[in-house]
Every structure is written in C-alpha cells, then in structure tokens.
C-alpha positions as a Markdown table, in Angstrom:
| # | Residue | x | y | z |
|---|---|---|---|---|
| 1 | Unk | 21.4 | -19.9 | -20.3 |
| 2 | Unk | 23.6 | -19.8 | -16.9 |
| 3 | Unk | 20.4 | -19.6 | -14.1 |
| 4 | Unk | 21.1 | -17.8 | -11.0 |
| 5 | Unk | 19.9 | -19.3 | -7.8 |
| 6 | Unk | 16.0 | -18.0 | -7.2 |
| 7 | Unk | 16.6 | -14.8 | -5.9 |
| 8 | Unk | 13.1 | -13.1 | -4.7 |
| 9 | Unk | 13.2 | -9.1 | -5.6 |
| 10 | Unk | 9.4 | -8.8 | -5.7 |
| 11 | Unk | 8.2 | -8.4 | -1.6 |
| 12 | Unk | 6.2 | -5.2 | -2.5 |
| 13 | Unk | 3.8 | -7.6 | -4.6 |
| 14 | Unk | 3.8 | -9.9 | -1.6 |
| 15 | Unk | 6.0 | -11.6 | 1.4 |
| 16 | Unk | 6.9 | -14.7 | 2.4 |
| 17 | Unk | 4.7 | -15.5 | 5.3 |
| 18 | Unk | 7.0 | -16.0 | 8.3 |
| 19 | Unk | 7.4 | -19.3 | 10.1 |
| 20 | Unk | 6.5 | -18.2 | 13.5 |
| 21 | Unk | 3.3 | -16.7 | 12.3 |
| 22 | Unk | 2.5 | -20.1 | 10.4 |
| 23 | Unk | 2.9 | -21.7 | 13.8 |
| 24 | Unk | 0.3 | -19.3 | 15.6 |
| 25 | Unk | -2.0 | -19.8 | 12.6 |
| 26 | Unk | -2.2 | -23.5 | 13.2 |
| 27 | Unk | -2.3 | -23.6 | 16.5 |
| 28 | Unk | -5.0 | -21.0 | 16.1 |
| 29 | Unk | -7.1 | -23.7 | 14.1 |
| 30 | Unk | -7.1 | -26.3 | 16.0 |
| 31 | Unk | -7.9 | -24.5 | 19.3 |
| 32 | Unk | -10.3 | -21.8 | 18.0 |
| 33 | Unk | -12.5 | -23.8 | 15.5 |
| 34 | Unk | -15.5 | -22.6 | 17.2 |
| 35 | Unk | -18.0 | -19.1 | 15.8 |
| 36 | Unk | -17.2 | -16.0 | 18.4 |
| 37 | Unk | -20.8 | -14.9 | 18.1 |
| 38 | Unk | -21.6 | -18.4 | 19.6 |
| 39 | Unk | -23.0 | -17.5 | 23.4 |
| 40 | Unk | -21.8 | -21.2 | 24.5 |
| 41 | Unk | -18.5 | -21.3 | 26.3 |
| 42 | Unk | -15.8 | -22.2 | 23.2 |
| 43 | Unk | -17.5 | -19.2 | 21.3 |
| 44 | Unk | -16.8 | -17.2 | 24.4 |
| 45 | Unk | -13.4 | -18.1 | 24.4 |
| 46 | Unk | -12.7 | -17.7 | 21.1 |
| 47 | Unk | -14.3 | -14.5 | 21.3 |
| 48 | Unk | -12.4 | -13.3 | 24.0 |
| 49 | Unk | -9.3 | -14.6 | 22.1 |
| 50 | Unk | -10.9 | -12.3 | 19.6 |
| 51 | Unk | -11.1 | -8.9 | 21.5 |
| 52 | Unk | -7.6 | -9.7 | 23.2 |
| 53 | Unk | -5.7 | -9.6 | 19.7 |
| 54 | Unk | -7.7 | -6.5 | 18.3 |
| 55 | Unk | -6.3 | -5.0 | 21.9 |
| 56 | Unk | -3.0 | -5.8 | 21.1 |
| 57 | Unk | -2.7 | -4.4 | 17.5 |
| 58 | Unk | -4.4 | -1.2 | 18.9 |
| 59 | Unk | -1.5 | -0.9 | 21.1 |
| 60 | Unk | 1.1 | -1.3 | 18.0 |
| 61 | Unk | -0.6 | 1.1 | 16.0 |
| 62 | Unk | -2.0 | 3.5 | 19.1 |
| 63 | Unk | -5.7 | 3.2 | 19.0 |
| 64 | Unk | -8.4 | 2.2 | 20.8 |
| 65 | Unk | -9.7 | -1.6 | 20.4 |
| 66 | Unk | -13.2 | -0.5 | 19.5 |
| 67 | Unk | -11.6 | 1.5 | 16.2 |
| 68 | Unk | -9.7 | -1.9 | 14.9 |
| 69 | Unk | -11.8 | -3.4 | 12.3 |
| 70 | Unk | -10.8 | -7.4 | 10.2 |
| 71 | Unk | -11.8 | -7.6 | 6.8 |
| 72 | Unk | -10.6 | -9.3 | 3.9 |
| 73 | Unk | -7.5 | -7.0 | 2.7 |
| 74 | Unk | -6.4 | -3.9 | 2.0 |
| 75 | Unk | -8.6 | -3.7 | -1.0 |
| 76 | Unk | -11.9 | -4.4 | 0.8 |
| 77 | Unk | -10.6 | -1.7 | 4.0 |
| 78 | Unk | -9.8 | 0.7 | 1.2 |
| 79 | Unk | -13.3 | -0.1 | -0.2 |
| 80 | Unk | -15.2 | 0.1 | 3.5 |
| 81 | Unk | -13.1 | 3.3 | 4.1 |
| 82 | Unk | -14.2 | 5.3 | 1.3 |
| 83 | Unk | -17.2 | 3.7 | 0.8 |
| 84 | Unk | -18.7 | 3.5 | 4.1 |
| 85 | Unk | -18.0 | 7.2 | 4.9 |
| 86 | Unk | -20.0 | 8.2 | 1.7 |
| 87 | Unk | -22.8 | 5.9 | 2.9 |
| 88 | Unk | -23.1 | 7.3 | 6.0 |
| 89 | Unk | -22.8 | 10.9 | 4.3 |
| 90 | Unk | -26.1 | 10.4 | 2.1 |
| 91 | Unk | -28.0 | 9.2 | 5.1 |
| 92 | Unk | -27.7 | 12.7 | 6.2 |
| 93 | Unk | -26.9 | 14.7 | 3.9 |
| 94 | Unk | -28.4 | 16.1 | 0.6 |
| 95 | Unk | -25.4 | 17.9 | -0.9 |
| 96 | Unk | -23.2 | 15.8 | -3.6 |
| 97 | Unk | -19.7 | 15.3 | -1.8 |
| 98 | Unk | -16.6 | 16.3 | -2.8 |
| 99 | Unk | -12.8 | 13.9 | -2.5 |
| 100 | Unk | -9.7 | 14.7 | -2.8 |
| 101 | Unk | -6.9 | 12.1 | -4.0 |
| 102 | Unk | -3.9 | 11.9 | -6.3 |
| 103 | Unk | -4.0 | 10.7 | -9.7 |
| 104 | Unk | -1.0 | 7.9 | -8.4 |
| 105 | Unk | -3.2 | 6.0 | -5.6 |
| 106 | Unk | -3.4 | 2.2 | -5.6 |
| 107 | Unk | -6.4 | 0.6 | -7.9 |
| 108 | Unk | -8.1 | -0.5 | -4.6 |
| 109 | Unk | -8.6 | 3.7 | -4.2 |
| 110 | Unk | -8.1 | 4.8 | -7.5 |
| 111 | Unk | -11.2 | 2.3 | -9.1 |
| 112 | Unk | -13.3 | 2.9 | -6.4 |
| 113 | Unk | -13.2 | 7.0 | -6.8 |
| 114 | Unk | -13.6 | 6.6 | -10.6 |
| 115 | Unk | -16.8 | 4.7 | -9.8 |
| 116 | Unk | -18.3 | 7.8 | -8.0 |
| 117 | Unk | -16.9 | 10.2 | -10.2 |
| 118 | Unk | -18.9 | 8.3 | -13.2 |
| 119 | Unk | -22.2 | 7.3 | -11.7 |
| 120 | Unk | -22.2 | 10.8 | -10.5 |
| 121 | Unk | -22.1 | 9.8 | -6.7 |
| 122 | Unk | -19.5 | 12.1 | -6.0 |
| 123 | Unk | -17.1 | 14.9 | -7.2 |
| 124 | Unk | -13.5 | 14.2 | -7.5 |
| 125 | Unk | -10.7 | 16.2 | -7.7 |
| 126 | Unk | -7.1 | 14.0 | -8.4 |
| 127 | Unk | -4.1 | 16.0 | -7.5 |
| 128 | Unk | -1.3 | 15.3 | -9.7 |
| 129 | Unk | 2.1 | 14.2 | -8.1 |
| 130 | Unk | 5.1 | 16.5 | -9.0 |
| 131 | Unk | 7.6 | 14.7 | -11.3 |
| 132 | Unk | 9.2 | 13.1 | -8.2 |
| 133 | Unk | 6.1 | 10.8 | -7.1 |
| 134 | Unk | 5.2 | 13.1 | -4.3 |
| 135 | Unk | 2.3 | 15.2 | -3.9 |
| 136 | Unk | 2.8 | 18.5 | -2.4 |
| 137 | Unk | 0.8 | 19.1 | 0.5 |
| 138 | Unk | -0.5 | 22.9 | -0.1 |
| 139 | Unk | -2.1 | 21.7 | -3.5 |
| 140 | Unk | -4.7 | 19.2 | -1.6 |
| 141 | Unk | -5.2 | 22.5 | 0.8 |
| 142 | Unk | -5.8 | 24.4 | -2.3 |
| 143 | Unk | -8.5 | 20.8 | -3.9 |
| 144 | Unk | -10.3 | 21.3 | -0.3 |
| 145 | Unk | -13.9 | 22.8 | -0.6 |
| 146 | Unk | -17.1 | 23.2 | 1.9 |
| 147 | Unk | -18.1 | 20.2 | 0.9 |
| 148 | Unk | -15.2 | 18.0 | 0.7 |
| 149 | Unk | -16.0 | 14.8 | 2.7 |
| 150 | Unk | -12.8 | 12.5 | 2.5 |
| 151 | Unk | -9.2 | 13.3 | 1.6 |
| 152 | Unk | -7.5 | 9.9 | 0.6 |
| 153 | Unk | -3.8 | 10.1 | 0.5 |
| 154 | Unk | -1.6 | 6.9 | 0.6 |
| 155 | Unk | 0.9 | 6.6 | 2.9 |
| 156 | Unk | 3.6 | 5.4 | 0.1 |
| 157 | Unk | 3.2 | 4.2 | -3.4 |
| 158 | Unk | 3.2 | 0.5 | -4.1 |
| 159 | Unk | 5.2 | 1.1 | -7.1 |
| 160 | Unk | 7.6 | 3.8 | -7.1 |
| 161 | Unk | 7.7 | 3.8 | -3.0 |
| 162 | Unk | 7.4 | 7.4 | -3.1 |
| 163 | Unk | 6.5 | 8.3 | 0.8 |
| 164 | Unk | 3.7 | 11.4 | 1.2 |
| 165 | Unk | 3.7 | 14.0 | 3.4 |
| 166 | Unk | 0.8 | 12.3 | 5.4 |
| 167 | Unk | 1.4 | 14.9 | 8.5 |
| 168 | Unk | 1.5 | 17.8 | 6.1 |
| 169 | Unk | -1.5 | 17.0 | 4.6 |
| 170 | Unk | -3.4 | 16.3 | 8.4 |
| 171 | Unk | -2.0 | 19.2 | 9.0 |
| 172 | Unk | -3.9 | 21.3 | 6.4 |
| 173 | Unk | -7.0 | 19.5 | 6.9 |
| 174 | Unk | -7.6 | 20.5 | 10.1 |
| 175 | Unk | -7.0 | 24.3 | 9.5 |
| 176 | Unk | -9.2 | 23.9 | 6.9 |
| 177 | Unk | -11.7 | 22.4 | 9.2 |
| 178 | Unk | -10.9 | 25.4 | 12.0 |
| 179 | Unk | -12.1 | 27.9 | 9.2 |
| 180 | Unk | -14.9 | 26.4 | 7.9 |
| 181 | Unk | -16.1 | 25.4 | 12.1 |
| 182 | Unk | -16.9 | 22.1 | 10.7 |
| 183 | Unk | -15.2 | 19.0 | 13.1 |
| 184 | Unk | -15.8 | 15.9 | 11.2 |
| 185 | Unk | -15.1 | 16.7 | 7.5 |
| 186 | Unk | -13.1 | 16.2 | 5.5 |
| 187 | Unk | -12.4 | 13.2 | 7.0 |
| 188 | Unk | -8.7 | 11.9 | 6.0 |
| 189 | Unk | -8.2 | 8.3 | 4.8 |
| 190 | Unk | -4.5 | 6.4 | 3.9 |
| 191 | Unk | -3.5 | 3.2 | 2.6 |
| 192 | Unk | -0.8 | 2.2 | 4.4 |
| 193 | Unk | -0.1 | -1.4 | 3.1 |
| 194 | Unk | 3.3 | -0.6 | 1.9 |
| 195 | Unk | 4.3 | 1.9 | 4.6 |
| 196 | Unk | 3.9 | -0.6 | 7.5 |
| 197 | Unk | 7.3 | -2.9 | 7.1 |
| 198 | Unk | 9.4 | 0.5 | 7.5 |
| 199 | Unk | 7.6 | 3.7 | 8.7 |
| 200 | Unk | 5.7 | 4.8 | 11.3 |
| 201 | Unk | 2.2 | 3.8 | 12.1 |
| 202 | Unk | 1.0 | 5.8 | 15.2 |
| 203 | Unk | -2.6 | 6.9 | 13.6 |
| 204 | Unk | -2.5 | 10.0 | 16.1 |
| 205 | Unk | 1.1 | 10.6 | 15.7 |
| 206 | Unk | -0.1 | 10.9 | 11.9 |
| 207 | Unk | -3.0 | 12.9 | 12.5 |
| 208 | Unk | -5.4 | 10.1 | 10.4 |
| 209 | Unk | -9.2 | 9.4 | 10.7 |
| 210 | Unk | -8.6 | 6.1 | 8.5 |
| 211 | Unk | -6.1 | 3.7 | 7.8 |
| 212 | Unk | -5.6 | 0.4 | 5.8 |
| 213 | Unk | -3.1 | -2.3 | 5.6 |
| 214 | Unk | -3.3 | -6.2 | 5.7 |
| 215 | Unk | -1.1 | -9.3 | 6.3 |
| 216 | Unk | 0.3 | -10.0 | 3.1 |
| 217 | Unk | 2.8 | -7.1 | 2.6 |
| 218 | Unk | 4.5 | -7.8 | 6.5 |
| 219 | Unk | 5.0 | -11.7 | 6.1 |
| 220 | Unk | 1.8 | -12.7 | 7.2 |
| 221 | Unk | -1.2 | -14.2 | 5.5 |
| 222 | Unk | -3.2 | -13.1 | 2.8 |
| 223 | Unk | -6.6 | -13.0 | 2.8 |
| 224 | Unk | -6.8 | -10.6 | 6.1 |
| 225 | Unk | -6.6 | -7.3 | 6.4 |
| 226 | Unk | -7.1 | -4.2 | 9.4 |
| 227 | Unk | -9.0 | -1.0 | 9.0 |
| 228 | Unk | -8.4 | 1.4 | 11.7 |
| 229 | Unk | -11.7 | 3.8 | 12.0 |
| 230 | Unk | -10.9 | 6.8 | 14.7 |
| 231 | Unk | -13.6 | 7.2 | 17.0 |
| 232 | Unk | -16.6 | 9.6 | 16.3 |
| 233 | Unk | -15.4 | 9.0 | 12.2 |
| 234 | Unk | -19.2 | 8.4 | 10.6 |
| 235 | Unk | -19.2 | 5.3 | 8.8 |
| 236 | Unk | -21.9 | 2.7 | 7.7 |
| 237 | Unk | -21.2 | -0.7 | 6.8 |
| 238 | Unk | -21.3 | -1.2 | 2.7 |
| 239 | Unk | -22.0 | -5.5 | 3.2 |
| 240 | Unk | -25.2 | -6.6 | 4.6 |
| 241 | Unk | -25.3 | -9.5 | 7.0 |
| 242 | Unk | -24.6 | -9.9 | 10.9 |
| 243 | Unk | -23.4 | -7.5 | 13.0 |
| 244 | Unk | -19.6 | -7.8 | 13.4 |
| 245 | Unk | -16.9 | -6.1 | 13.7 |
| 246 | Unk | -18.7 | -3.4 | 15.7 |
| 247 | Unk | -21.7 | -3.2 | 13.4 |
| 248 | Unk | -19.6 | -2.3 | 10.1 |
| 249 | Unk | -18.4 | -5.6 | 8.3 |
| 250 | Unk | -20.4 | -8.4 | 8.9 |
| 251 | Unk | -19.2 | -12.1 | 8.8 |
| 252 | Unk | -17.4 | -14.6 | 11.1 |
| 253 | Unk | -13.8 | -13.7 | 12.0 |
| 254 | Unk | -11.6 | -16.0 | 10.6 |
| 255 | Unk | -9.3 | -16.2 | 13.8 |
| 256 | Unk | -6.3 | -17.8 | 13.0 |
| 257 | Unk | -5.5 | -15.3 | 10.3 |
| 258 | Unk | -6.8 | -12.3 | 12.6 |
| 259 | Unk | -3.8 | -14.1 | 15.1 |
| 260 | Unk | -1.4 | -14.8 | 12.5 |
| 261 | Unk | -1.3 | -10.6 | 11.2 |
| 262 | Unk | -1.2 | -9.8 | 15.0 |
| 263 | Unk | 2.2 | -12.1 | 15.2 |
| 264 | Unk | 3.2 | -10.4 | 12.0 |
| 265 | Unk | 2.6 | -7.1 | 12.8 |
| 266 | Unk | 4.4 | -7.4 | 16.4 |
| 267 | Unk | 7.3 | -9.2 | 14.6 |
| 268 | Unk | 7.4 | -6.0 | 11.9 |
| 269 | Unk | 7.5 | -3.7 | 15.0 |
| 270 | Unk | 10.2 | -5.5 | 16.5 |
| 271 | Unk | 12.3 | -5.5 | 13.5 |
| 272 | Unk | 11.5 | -2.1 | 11.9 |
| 273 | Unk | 14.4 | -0.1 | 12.5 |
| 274 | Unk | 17.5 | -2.4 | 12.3 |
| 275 | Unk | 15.8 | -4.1 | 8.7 |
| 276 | Unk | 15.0 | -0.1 | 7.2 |
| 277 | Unk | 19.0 | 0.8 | 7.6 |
| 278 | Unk | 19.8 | -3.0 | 6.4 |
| 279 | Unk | 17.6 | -2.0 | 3.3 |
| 280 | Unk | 18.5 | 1.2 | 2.6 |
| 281 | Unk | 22.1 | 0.2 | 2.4 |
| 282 | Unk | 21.0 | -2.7 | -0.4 |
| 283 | Unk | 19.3 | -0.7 | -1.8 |
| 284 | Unk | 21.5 | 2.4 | -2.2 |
| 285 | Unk | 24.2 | 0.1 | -3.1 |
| 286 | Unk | 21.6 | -1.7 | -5.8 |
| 287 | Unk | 21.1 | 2.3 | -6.8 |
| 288 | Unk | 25.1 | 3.2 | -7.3 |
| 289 | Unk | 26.0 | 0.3 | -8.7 |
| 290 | Unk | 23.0 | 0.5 | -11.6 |
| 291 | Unk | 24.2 | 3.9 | -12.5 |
| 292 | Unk | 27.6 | 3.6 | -12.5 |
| 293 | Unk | 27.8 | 0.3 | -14.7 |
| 294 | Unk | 29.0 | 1.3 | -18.5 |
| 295 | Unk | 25.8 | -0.8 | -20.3 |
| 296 | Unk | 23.4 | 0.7 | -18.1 |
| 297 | Unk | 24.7 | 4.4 | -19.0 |
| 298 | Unk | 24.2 | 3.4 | -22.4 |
| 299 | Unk | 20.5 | 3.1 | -22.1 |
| 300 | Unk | 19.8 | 6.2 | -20.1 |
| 301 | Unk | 18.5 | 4.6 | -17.5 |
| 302 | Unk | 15.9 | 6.3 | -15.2 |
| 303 | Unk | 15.6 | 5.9 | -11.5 |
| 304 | Unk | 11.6 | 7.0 | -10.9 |
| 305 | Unk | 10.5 | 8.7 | -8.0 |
| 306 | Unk | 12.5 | 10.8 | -5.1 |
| 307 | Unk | 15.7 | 9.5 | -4.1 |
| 308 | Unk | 15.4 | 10.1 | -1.1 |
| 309 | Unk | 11.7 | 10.0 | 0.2 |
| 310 | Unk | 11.1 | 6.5 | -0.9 |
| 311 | Unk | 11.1 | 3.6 | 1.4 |
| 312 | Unk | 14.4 | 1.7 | 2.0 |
| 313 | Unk | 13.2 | -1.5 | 0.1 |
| 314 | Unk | 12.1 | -0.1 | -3.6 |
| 315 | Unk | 14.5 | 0.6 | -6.7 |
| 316 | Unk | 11.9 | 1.7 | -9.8 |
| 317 | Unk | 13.6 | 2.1 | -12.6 |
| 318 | Unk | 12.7 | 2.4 | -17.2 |
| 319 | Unk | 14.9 | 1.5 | -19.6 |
| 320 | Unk | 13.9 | 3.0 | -22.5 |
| 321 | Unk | 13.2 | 1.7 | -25.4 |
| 322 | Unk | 13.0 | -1.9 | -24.2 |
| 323 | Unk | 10.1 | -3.2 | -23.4 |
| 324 | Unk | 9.7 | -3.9 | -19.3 |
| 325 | Unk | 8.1 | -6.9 | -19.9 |
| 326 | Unk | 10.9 | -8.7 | -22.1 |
| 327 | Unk | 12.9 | -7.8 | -19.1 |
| 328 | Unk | 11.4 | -9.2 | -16.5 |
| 329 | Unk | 10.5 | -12.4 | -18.2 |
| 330 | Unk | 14.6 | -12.3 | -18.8 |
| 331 | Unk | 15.2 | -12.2 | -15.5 |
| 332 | Unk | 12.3 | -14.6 | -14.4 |
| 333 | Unk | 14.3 | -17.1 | -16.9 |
| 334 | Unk | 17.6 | -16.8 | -14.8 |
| 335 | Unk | 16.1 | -17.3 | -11.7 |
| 336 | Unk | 15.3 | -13.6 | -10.3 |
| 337 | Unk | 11.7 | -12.4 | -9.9 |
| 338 | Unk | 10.7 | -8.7 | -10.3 |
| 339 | Unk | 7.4 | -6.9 | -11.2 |
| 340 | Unk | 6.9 | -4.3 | -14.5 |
| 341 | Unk | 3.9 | -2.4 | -11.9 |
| 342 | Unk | 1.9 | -3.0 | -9.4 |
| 343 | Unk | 1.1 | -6.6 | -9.2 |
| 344 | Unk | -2.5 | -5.8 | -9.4 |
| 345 | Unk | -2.5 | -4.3 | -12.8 |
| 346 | Unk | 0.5 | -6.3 | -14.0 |
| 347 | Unk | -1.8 | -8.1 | -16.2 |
| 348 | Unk | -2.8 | -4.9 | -18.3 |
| 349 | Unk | -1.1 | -4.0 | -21.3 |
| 350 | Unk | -1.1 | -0.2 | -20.9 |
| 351 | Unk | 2.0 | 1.0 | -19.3 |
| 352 | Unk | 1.8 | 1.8 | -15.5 |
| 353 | Unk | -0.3 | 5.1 | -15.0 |
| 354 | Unk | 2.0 | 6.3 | -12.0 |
| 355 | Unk | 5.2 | 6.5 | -14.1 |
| 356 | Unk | 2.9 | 8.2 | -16.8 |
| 357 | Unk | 1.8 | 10.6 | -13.9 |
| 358 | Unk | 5.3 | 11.4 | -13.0 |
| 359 | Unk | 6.7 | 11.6 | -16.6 |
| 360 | Unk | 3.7 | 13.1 | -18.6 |
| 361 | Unk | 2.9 | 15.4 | -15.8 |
| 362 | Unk | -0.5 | 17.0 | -16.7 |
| 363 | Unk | -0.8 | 16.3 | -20.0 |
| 364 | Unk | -3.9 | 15.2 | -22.0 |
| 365 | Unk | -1.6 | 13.4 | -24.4 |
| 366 | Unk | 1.6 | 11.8 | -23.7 |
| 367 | Unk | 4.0 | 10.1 | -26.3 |
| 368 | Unk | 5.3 | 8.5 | -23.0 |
| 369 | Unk | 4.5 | 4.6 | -23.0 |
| 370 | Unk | 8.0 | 3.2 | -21.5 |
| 371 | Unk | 7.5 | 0.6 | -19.1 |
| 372 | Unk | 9.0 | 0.1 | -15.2 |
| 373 | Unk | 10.5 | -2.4 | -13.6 |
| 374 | Unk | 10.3 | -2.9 | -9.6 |
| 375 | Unk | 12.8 | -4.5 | -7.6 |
| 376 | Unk | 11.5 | -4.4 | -4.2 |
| 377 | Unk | 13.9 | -5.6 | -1.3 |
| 378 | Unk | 12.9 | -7.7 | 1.9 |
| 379 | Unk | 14.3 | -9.6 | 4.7 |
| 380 | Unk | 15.6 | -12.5 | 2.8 |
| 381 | Unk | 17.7 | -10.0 | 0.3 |
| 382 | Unk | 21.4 | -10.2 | 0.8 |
| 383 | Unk | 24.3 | -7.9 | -1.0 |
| 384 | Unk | 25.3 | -11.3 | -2.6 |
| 385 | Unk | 21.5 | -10.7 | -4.6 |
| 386 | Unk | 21.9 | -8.0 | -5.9 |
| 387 | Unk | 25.3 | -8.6 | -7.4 |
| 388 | Unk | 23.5 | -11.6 | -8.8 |
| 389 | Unk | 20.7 | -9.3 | -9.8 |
| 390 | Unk | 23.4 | -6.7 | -11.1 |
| 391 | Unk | 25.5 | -8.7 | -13.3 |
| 392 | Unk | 22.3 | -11.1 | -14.8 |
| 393 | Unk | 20.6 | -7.2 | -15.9 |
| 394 | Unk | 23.9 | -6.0 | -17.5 |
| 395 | Unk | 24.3 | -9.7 | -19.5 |
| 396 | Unk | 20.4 | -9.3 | -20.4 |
| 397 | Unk | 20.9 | -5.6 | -21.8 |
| 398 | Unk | 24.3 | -6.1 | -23.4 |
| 399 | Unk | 22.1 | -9.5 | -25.5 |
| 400 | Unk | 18.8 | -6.7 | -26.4 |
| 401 | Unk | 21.2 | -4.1 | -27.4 |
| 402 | Unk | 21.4 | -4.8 | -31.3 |
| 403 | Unk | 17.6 | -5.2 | -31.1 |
| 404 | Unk | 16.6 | -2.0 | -29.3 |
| 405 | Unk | 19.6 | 0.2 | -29.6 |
C-alpha cells in the first residue's frame, strides 16, 4: 500500500498548538511559578500578570475583565454554565426550571441536560434541527415558557459545522423577556469552541449571557478553557474549594496556559479573516471535486448539513453502505487522519446522533444507522492535501466496491 505523506484533516478534534504560544507557555513557567492568591510579592506579580491577561481576552471578545472566568475546558465552562445558573436558581426559587436546547448540542451540553431531565432537576425541551443541521430560530421562541431559565444554543456544531442563528435566537429571547417583564431569564448560553477560529465572537454583538470555548480548538493548549459570564447573570459555583475566579471556580490558575490561550486567541484574531476565505476555497474545492468524481457518484454520496451556513473548515459527508469506520482506518493507513464523529464520542459504536437528527428528523424509530466522516481543514491544509486526500478516497472506494456495492 502506496502511503501518502501525513496529511492532518482532523483540527475540529483538536489543533496543533502553535510555536509562538509554546514559547509564551515556557517562559510563563519559569517566571510565574509562584500561587497568585500568595499576598507576598511574586504572588503579586503573578497575580497581576493574572488580571492583565483576563483584561486582554476581554478586549478580544468585548467584555469586561470581571465576566472572564479559566477553568479546565470547554467541557467543564459548558458544565459551570448550565450548571451553576441552575444552582443559583434553587437557592431562590421553588419552581422546577425549564431549558431549551437542540437535540444536536455537543456531549459536554447534551449529557449534562439529560442528567437534569432524569433525576428530575429540570424540564427539558430539545428542539430538533431541520434536515440541514440548523435550528430555526422561531421554534426555540415557540419551546420558551414562564419558567424557562437557560436557553443553550451552540454557536456551530462540532461535527457537521452547521452555524446557528445565535442573533436570531437572542433576539427572541429578549422579546420574550419584554412580555413576560422578567429581565434575567431565560438566560442564553453557547458553546462556542468551534465557532472561535472563523466567526465572530463579540458576546454583545451576539446578544449572549454565556459563552464557552478553550485553547485546544485555536492552536493553543489543552487543558484550559474561558467562560465568559455577562455581568448581573446569577451563577453559583458547582466545585467547592477557594475562592477564585471571582468566587465561581475555585483552584489555583495554572498561568502559563491561561497566557498561552491569551497568545492563541490574539493570534486567531489576527488571522481570522484572511485563513476563513483560504478555507472556504479548500474546502469548496474539497466539496466540487467529491461530487464530481465518477466513483464517488456511484455511492451516492451525501454532503451533511447546509452548504452554505457551515464554517469554512468542515466537509461532513456518508457513504452509504460502507461502514465510516473502515474508512477512516483506510485512510489513517495511507497516511491521512479524519474523524467518523465528534472525537468525544468517537469511541461509541452507535452511529453519530447529529447525522441521525438531521436524517431521521423526528422519528421514534429510524432504519438510519450510516456513519459520517469529518474532514476538518486548518492552517497547515494546502490544495496539494486534498488532492492527496481526493485521489487516496477514490482508490479506497474503487477497492470496497465488490464488498459493499
């Protein structure tokens, strides 16, 4: 078997952490070793150091300092989000509380809501997405009740890149809010890990009490992640411990990443516009050329989610019959590295619930159990790749066709 060079298609799962950020993450631990809740002067200045880079991802994202909270990742912001609000709900209220979502929202969202919904902490309505990934903004308006706390809306799918109509949505919650003369809820929550490399993040701009992203999705490092919390939003803290992060998420900073997403996230800034057209051209191309090869019209190949609100980097596609699995180990052999579904669930063995969502629709039962594949584009992806890509799928299909034709 003829193995192309490595070509990485897969920066959705996670990116390559960029060098410049690796050099202000070591600098970073050998100057600010010290605890920033430490009164002596090296905790000072690390703490300083501290408040000067949550200032400067305010400013990226336009907030205030005070509403920029570290934790661990996405995950955990998505958890302290959705979580915290309800804590802080119960402390005051008697009422069970109602959440709106869509049935195609990351696990991190998805697992937490399913929780409530079963242990009876909460009532949960999942909008479905229409058969193009995207939820239509007047059906969360028609989920909203007098008691709905939290909308939670992602800002674009992690599998299918699908891009909601987050403004829409803000829109509609605040109308709602005018009628029923109630201020603070619902509250209105995105996860906006994938959105960050390519769309806009102004939180007022988007009309968002809550918003969640981290480092490993914009070439930066894992294991950090920002929660933006509007001020006036009630939230507890859901972790016990000391009182960091303005009261909300206890335990000690860990700096050098904190500095190392604030390099990332000003280099994604910088970069934003010029690398989206870059991308969308790739990925167009990537798109045309798929659909116009002769093999790949033989299998009826599907291209999930909108065409055209999707981000610039994603190209989802089924070929049924095949399992997606087979395929990407097929590629993975010759040197190219994809993803079947989101890399957090990649180890199930059910097929991805947000291509069921879009295919099965509403259905209790769906016959539907065709797999995805997920070539997501990135900085390092040249036209060269996805020839490469191209031709190494079409040799791969033309081998499986007197199995699964």
């Amino acid at each position: 078997m003829e193995k192309s060079k490595n070509i990485y298609l897969d920066y959705a799962s996670a990116t390559p952490i960029d060098v410049s950020v690796i050099e202000e993450i070591n600098k970073s631990l050998v100057e600010n070793f010290a605890n920033p809740g430490s009164i002596h002067t090296l905790g000072m200045n690390v703490k300083n150091k501290l408040e000067k880079v949550r200032g400067e991802i305010a400013k990226i994202i336009v907030a205030h300092p005070d509403e920029i909270i570290f934790t661990s990742g996405a995950t955990e912001s998505n958890n302290l989000a959705i979580k915290g609000v309800l804590e802080n709900y119960f402390k005051n209220f008697q009422q069970i509380p109602h959440i709106v979502t869509t049935n195609i929202e990351h696990s991190s969202v998805l697992e937490v809501y399913k929780y409530l919904e079963i242990n009876k902490l909460a009532e949960v309505t999942f909008v479905p997405v229409e058969k193009n990934g995207i939820v239509d903004s007047k059906k969360i308006k028609k989920a909203l009740k007098s008691n709905t706390v939290l909308v939670s809306v992602m800002y674009a799918n992690n599998e299918i890149g699908t891009i909601q109509p987050i403004r829409e949505i803000a829109k509609e919650i605040r109308l709602f809010q005018k009628t029923f003369k109630n201020k603070t809820f619902p509250l209105f929550h995105t996860d906006a890990t994938q959105a960050v490399n390519y769309l806009p993040i102004g939180v007022e701009r988007l009309g968002i009490d809550l918003m969640s992203f981290n480092g490993g999705k914009i070439y930066g490092p894992k294991g950090v992640g920002i929660l933006y919390v509007k001020r006036k939003t009630p939230i507890s803290k859901i972790l016990f411990g000391g009182g960091q992060e303005i009261g909300v998420r206890p335990g000690t900073e860990n700096l050098p990443l904190i500095i190392g997403v604030a390099k990332a996230l000003e280099i994604t800034e910088k970069v934003k516009e010029k690398e989206s057209e870059r991308l969308l051209m790739l990925r167009n191309y990537f798109i045309k050329e798929l659909f116009n090869s002769k093999i790949f019209a033989e299998y009826k190949i599907i291209l999930n989610g909108d065409f055209m609100n999707r981000l610039p980097n994603n190209v989802n596609i089924t070929v049924p019959k095949i399992p997606s699995d087979l395929l990407v180990l097929e590629l993975s052999a010759r040197g190219i590295y994809i993803s079947e579904k989101s890399a957090c669930k990649s180890g199930e063995k059910t097929s991805s619930y947000v291509i069921r969502a879009i295919t099965c629709g509403n259905k209790t039962i769906c016959k539907k159990n065709e797999g995805s594949l997920r070539f997501s584009l990135g900085r390092k992806t040249t036209k060269a790749d996805i020839d490469d890509t191209l031709k190494s799928l079409d040799l791969i299909l033309a081998k499986l066709k007197k199995w699964y034709n």
